[in-house]
PyMOL Python script that loads the backbone (N, CA, C, O; Angstrom):
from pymol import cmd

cmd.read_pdbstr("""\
ATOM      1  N   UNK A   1     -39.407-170.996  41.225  1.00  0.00           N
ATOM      2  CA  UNK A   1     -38.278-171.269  42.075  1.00  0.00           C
ATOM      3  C   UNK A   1     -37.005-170.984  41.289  1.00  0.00           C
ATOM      4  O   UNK A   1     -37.151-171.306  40.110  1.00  0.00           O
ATOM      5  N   UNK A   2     -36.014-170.571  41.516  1.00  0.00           N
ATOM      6  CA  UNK A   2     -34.543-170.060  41.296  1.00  0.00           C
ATOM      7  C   UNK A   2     -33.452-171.303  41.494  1.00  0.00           C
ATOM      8  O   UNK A   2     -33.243-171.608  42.668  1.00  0.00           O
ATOM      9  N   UNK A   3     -32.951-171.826  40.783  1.00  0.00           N
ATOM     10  CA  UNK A   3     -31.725-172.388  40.857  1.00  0.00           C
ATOM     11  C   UNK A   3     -30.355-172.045  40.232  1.00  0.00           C
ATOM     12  O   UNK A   3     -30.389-171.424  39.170  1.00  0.00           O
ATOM     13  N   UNK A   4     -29.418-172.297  40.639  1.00  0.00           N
ATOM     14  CA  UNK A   4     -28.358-172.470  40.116  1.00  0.00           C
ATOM     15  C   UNK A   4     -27.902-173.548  39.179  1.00  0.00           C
ATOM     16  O   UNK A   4     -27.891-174.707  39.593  1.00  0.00           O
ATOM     17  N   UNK A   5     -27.551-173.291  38.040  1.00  0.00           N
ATOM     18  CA  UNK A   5     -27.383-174.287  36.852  1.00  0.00           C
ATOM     19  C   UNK A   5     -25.358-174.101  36.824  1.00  0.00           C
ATOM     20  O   UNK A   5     -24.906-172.960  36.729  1.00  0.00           O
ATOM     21  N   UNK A   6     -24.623-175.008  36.893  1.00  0.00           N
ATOM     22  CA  UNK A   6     -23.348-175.034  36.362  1.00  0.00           C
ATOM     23  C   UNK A   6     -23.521-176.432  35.475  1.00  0.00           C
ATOM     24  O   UNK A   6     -24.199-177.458  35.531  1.00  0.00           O
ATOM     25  N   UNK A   7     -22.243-175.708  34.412  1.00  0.00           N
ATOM     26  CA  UNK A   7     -22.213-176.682  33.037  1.00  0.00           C
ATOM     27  C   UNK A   7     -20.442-177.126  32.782  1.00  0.00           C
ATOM     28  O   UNK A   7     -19.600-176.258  32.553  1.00  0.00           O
ATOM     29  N   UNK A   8     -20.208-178.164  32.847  1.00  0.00           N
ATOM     30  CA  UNK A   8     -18.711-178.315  32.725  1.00  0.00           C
ATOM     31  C   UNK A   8     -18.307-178.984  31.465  1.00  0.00           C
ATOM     32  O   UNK A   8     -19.209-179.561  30.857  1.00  0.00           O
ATOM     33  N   UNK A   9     -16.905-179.015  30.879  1.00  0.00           N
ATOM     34  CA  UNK A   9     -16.468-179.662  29.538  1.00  0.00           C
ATOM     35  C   UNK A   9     -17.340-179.302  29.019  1.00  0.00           C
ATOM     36  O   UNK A   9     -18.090-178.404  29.401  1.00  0.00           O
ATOM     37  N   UNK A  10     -17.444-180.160  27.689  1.00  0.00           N
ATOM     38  CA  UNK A  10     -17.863-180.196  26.387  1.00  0.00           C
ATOM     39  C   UNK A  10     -19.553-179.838  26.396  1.00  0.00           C
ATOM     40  O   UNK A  10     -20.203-179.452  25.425  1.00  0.00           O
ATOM     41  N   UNK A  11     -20.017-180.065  27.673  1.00  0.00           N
ATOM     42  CA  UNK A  11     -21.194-179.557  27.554  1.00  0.00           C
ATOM     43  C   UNK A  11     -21.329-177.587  27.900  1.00  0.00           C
ATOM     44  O   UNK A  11     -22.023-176.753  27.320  1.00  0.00           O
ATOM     45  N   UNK A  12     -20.561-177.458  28.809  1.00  0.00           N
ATOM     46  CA  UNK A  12     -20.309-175.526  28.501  1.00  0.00           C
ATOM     47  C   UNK A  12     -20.146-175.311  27.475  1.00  0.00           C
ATOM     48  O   UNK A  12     -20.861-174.448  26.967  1.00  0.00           O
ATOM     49  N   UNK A  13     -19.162-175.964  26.683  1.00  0.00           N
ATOM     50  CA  UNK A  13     -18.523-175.829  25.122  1.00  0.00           C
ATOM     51  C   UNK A  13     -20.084-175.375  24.779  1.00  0.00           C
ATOM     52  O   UNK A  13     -20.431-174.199  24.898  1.00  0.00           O
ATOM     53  N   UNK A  14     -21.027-176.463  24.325  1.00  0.00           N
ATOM     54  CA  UNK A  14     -22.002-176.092  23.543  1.00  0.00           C
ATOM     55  C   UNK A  14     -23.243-175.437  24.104  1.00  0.00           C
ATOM     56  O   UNK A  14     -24.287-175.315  23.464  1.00  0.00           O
ATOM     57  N   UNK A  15     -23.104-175.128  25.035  1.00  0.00           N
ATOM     58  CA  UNK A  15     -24.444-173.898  25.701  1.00  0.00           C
ATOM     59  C   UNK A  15     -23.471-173.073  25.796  1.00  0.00           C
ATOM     60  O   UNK A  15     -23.878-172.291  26.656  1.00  0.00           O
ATOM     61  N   UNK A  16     -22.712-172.816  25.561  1.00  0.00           N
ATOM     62  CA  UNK A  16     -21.849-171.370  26.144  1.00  0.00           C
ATOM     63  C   UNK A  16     -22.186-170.503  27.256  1.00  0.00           C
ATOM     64  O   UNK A  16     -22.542-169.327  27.335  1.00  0.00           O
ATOM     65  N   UNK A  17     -21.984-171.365  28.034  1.00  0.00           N
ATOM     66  CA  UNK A  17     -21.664-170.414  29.722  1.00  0.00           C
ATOM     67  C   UNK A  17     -21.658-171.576  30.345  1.00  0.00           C
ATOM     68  O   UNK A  17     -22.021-172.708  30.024  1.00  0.00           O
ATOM     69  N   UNK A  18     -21.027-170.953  31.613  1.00  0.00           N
ATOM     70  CA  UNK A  18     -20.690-172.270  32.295  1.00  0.00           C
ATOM     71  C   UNK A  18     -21.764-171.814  33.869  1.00  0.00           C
ATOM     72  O   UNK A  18     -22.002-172.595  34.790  1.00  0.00           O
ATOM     73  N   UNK A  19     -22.135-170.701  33.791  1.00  0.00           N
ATOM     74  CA  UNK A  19     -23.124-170.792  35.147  1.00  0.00           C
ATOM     75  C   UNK A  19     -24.105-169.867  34.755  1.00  0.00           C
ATOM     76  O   UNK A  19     -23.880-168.862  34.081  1.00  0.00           O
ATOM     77  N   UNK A  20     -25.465-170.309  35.295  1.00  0.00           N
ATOM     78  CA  UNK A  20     -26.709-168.928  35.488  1.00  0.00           C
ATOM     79  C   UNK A  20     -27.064-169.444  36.561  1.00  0.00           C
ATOM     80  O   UNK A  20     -26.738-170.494  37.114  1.00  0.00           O
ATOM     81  N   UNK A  21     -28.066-168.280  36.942  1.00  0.00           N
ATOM     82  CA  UNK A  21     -29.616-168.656  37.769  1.00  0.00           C
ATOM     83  C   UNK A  21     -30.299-168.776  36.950  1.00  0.00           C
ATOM     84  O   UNK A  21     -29.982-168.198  35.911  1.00  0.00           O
ATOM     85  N   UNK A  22     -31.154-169.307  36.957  1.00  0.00           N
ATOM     86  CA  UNK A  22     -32.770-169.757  36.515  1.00  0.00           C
ATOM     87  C   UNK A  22     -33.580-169.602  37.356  1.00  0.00           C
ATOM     88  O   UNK A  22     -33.346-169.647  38.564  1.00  0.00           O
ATOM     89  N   UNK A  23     -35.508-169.233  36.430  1.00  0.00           N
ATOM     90  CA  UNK A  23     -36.371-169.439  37.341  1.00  0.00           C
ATOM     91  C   UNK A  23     -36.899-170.317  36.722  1.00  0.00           C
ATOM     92  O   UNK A  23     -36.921-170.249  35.493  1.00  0.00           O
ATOM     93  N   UNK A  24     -37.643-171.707  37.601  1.00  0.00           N
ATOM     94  CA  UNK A  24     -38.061-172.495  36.554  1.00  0.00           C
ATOM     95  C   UNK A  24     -39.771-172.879  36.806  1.00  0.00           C
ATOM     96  O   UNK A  24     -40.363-172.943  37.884  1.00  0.00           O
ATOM     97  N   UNK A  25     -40.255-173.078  35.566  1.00  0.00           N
ATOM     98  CA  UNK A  25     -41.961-173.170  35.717  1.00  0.00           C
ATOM     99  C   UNK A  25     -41.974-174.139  37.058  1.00  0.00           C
ATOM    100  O   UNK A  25     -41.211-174.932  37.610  1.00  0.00           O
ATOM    101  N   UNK A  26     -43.179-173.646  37.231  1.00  0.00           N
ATOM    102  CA  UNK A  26     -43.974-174.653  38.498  1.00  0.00           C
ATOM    103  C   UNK A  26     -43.622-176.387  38.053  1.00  0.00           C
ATOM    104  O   UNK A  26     -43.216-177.296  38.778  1.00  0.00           O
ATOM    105  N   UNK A  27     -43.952-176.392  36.629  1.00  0.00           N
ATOM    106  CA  UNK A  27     -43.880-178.051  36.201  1.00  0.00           C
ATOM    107  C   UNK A  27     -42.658-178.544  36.505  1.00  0.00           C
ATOM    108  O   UNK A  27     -42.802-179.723  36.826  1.00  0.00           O
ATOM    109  N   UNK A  28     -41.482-178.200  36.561  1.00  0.00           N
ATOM    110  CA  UNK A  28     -40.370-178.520  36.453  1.00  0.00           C
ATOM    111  C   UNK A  28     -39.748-178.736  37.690  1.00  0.00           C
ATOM    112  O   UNK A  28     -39.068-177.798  38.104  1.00  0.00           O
ATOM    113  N   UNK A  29     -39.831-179.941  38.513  1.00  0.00           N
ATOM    114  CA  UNK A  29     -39.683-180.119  39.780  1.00  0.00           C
ATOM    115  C   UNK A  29     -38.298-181.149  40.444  1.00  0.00           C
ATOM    116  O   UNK A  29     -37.862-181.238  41.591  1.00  0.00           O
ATOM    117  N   UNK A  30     -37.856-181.875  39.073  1.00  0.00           N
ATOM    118  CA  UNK A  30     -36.982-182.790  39.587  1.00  0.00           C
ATOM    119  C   UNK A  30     -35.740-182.300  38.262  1.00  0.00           C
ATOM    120  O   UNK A  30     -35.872-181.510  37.327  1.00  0.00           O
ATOM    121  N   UNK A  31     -34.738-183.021  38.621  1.00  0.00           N
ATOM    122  CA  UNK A  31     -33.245-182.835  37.401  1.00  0.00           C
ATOM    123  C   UNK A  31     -33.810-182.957  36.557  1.00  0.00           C
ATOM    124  O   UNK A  31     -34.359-181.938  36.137  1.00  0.00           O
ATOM    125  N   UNK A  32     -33.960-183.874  36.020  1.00  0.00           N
ATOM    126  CA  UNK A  32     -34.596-184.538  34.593  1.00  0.00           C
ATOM    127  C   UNK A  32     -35.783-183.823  34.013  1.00  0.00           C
ATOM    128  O   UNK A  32     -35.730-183.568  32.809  1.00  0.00           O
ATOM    129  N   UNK A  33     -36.747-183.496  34.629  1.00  0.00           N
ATOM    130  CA  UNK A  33     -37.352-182.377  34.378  1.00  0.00           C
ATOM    131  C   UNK A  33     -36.884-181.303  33.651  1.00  0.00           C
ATOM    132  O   UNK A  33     -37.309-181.063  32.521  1.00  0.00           O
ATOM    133  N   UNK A  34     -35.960-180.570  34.257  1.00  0.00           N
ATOM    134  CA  UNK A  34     -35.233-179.661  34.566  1.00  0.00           C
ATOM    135  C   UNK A  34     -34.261-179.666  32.869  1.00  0.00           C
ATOM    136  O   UNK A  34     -34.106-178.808  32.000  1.00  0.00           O
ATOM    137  N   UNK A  35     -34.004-180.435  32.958  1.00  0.00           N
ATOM    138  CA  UNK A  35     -32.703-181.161  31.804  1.00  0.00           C
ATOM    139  C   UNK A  35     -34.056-180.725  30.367  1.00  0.00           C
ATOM    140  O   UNK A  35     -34.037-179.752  29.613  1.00  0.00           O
ATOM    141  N   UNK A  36     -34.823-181.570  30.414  1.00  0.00           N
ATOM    142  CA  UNK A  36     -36.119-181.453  29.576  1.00  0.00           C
ATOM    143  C   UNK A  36     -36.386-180.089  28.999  1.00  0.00           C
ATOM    144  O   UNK A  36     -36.449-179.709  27.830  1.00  0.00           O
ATOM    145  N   UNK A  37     -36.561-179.300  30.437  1.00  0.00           N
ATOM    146  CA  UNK A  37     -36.809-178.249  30.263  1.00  0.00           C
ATOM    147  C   UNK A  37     -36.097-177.134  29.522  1.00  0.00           C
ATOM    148  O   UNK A  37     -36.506-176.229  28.796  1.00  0.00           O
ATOM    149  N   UNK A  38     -34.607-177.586  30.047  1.00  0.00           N
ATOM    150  CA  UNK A  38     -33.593-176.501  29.186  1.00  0.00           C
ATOM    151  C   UNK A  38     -33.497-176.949  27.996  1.00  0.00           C
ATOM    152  O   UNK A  38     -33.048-176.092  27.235  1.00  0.00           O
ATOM    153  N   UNK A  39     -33.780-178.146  27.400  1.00  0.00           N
ATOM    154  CA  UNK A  39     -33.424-178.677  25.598  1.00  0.00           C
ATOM    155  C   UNK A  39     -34.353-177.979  25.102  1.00  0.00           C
ATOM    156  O   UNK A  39     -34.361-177.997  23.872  1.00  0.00           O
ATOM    157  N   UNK A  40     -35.460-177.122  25.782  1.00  0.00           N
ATOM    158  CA  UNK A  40     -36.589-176.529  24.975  1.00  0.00           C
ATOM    159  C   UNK A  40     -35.723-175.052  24.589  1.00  0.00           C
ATOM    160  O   UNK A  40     -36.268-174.320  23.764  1.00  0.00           O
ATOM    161  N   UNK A  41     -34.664-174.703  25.055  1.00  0.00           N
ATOM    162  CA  UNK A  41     -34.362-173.149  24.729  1.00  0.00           C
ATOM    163  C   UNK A  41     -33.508-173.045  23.532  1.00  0.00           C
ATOM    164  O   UNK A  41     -32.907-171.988  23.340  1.00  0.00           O
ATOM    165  N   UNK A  42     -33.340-174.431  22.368  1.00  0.00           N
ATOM    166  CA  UNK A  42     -32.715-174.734  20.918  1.00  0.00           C
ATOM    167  C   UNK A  42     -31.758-175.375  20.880  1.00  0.00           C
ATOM    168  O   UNK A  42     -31.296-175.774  21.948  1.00  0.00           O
ATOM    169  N   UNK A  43     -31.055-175.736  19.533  1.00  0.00           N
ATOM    170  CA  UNK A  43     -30.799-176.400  19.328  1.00  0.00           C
ATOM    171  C   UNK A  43     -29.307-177.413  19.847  1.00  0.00           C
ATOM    172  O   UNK A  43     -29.028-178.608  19.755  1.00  0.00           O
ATOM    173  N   UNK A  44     -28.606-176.200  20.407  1.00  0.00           N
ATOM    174  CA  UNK A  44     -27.155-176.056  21.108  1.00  0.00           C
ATOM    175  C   UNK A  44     -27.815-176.813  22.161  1.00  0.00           C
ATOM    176  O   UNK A  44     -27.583-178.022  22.143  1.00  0.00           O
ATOM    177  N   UNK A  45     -28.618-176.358  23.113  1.00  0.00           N
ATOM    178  CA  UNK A  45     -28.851-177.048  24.666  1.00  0.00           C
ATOM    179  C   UNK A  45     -29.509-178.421  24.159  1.00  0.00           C
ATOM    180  O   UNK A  45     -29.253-179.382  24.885  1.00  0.00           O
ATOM    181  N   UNK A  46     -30.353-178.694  22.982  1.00  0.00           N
ATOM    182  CA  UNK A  46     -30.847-179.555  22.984  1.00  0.00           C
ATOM    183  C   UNK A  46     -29.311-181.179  22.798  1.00  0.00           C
ATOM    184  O   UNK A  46     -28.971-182.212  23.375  1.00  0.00           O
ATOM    185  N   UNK A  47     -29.007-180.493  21.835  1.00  0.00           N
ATOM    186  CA  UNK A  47     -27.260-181.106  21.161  1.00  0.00           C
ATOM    187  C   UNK A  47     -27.093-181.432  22.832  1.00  0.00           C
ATOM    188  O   UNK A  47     -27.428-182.566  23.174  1.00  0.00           O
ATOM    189  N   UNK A  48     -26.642-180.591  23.792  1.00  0.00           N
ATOM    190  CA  UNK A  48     -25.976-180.659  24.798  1.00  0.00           C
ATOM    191  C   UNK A  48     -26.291-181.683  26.172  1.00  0.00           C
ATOM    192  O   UNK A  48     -25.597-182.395  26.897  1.00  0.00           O
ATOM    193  N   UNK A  49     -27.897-181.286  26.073  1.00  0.00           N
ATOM    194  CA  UNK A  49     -28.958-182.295  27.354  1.00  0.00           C
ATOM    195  C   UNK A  49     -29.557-183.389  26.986  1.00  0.00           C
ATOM    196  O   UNK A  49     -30.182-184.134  27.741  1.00  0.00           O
ATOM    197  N   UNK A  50     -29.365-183.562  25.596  1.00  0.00           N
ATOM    198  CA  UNK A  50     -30.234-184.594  25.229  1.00  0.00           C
ATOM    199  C   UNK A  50     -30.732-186.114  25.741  1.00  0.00           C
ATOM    200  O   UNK A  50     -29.860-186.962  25.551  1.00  0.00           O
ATOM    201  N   UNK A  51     -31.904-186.597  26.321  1.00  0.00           N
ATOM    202  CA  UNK A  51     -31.886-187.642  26.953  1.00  0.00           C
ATOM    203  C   UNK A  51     -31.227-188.739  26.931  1.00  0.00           C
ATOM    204  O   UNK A  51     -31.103-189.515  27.879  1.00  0.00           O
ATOM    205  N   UNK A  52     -30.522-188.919  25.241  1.00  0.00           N
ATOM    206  CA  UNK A  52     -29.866-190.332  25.154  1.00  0.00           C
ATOM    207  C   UNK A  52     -28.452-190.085  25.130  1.00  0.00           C
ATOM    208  O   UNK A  52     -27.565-190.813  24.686  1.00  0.00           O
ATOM    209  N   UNK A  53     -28.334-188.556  25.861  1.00  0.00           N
ATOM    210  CA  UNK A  53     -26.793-188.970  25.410  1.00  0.00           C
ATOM    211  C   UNK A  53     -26.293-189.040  26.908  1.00  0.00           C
ATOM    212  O   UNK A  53     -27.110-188.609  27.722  1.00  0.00           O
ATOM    213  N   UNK A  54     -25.124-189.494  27.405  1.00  0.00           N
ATOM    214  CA  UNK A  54     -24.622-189.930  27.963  1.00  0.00           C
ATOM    215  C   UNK A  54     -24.384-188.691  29.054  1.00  0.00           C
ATOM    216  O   UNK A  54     -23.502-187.951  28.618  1.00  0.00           O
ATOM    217  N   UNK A  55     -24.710-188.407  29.864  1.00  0.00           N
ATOM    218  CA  UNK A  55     -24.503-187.005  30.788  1.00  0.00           C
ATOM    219  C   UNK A  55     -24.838-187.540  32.557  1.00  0.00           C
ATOM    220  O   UNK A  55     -25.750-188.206  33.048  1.00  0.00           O
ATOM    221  N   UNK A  56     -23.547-186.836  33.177  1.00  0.00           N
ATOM    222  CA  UNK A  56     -23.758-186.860  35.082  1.00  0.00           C
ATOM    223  C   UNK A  56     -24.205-185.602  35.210  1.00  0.00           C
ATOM    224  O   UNK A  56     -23.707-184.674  34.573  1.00  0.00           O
ATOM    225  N   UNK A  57     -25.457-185.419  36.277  1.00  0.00           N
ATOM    226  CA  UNK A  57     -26.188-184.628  36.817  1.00  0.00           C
ATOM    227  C   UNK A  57     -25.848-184.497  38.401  1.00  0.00           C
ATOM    228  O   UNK A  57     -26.016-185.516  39.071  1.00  0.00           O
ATOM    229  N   UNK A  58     -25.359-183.264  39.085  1.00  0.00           N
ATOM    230  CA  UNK A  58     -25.465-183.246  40.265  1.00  0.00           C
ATOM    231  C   UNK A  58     -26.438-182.420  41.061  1.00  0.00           C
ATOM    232  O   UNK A  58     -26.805-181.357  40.559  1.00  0.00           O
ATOM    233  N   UNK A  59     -26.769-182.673  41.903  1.00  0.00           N
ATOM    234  CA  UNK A  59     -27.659-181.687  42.736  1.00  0.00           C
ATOM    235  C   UNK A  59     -27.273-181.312  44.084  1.00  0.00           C
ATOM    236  O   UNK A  59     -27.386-182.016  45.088  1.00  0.00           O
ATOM    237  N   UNK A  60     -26.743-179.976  44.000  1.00  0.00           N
ATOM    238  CA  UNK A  60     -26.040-179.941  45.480  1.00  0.00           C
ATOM    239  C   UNK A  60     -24.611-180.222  45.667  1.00  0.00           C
ATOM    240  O   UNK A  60     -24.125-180.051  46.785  1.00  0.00           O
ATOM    241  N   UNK A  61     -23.673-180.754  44.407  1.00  0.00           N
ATOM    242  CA  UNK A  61     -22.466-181.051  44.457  1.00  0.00           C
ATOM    243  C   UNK A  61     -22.724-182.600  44.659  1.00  0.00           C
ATOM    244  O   UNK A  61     -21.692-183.073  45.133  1.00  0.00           O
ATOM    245  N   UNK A  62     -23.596-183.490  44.506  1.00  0.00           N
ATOM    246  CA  UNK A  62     -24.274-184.914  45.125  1.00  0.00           C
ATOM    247  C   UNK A  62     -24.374-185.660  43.721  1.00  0.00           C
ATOM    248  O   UNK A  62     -25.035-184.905  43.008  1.00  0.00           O
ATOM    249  N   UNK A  63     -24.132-186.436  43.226  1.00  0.00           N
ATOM    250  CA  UNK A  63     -24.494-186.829  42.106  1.00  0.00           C
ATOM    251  C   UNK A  63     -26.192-187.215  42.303  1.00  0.00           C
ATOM    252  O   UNK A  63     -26.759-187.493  43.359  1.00  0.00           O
ATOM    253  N   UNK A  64     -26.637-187.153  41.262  1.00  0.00           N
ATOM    254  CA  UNK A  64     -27.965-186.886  41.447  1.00  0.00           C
ATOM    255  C   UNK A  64     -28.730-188.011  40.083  1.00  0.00           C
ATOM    256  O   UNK A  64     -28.172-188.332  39.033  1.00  0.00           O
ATOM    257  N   UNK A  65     -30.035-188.390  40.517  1.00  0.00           N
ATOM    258  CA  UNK A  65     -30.723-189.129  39.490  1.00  0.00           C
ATOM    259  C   UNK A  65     -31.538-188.092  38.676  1.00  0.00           C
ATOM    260  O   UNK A  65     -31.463-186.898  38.965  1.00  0.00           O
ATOM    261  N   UNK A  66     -32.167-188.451  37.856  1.00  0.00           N
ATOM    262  CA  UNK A  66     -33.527-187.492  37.352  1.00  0.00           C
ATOM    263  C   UNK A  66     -34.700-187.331  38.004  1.00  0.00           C
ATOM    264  O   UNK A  66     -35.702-186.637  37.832  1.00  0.00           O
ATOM    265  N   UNK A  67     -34.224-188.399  39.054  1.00  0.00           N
ATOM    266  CA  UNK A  67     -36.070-188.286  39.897  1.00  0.00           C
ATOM    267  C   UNK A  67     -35.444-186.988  41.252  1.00  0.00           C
ATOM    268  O   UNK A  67     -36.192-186.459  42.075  1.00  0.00           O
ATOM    269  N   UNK A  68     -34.585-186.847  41.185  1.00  0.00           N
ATOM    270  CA  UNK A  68     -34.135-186.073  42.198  1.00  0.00           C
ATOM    271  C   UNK A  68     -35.092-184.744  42.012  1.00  0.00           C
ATOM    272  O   UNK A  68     -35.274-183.998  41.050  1.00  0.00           O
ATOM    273  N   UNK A  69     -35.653-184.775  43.421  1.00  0.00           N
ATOM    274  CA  UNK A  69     -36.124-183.168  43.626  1.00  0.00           C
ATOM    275  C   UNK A  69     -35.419-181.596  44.301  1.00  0.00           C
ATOM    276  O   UNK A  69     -34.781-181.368  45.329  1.00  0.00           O
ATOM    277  N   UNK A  70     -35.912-180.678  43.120  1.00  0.00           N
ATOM    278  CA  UNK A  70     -35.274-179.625  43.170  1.00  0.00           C
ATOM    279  C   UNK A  70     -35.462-179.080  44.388  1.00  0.00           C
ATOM    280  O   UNK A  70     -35.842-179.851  45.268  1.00  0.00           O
ATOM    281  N   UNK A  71     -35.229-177.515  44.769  1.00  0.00           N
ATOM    282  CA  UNK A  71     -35.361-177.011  46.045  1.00  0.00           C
ATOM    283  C   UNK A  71     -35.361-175.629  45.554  1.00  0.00           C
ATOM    284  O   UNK A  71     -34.830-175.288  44.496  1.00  0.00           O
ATOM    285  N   UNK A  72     -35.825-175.039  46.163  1.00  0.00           N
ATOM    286  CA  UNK A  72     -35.250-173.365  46.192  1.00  0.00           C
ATOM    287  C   UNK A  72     -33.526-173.273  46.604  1.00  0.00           C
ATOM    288  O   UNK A  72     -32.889-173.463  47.640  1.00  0.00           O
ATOM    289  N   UNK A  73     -33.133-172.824  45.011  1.00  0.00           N
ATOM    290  CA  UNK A  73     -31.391-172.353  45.996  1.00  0.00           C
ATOM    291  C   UNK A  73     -30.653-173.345  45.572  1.00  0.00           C
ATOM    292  O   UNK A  73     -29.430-173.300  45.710  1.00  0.00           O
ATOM    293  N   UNK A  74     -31.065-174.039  45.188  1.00  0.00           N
ATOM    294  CA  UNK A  74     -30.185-175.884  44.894  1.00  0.00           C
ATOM    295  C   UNK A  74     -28.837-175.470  43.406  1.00  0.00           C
ATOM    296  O   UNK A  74     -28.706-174.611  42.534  1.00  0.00           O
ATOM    297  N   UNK A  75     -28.339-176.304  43.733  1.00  0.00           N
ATOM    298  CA  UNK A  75     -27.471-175.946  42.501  1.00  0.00           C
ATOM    299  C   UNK A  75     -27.399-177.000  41.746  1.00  0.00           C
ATOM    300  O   UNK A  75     -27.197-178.015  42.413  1.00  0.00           O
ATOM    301  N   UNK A  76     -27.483-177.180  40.598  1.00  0.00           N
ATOM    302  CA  UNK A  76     -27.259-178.134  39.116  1.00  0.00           C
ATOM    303  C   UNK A  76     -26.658-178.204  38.164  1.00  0.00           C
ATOM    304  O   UNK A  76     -26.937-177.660  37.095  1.00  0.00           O
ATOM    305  N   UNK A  77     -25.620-178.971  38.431  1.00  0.00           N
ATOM    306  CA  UNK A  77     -24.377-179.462  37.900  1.00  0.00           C
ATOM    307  C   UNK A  77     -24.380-180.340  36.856  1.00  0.00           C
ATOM    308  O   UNK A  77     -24.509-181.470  37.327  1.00  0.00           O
ATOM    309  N   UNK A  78     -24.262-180.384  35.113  1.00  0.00           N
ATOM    310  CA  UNK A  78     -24.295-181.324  34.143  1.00  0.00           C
ATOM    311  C   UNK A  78     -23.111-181.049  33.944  1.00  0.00           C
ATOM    312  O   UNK A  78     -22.551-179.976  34.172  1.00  0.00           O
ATOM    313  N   UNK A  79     -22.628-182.103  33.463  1.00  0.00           N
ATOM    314  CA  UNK A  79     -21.157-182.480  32.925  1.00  0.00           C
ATOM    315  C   UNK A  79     -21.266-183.854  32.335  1.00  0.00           C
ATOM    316  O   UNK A  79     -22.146-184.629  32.711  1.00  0.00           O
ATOM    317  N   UNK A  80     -20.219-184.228  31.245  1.00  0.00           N
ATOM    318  CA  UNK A  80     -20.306-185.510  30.986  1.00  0.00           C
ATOM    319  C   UNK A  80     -19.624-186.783  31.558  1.00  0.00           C
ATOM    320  O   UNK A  80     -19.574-186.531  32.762  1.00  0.00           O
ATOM    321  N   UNK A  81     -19.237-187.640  31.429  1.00  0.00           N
ATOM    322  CA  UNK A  81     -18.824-189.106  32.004  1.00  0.00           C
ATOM    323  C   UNK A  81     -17.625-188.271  32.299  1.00  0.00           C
ATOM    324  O   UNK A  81     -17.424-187.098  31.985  1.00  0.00           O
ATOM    325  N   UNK A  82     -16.684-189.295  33.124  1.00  0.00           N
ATOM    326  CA  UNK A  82     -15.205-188.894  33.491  1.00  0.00           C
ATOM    327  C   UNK A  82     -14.711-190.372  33.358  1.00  0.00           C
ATOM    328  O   UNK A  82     -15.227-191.352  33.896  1.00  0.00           O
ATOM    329  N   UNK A  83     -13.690-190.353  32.598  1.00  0.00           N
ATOM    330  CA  UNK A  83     -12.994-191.783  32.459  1.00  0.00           C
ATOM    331  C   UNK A  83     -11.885-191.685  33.253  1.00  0.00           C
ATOM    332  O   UNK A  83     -11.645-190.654  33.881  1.00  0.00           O
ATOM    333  N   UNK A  84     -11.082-192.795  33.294  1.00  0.00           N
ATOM    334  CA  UNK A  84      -9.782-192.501  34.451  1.00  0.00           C
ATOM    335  C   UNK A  84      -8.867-193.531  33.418  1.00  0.00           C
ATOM    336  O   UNK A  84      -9.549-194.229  32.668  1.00  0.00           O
ATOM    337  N   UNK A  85      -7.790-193.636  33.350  1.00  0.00           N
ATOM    338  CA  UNK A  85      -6.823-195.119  33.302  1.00  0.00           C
ATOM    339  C   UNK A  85      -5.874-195.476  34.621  1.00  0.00           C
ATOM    340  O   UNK A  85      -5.186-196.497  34.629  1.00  0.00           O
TER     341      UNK A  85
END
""", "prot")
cmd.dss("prot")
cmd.show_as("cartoon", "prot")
cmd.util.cbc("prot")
cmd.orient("prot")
């Protein structure tokens, strides 16, 4: 299946690009998955997706959990926290 991946702030910073398509294995069915999946392509994405660090996931422009399931066509949005004052 094919998705759309966008990457914003400091996390584009360290994957360098801010959009692809992807095709992703059969296994890889929900965000978090997905997230998993890209820390496998070294050390920059790993730095970037890493499970404990602090990161918002959207799916669809939707903020999204990790159990969220993918789709054909879907788009996936990581970026980090947004603070306000």
């Amino acid at each position: 299946m094919e998705v759309e991946l966008r990457f914003f702030a400091s996390v584009r910073e360290q994957v360098a690009t801010a959009h692809e398509r992807v095709t992703v294995p059969e296994h890889v069915g929900t965000v978090g998955e997905l997230r998993e999946w890209l820390c496998e392509r070294g050390d920059n994405w790993r730095a970037a997706l890493a499970g404990n660090r602090a990161l918002r996931m959207a799916l669809d422009q939707a903020v999204a959990t990790p159990t969220a399931r993918l789709h054909a066509g879907c788009e996936v949005a990581f970026f980090p926290p947004v603070t306000g004052g």
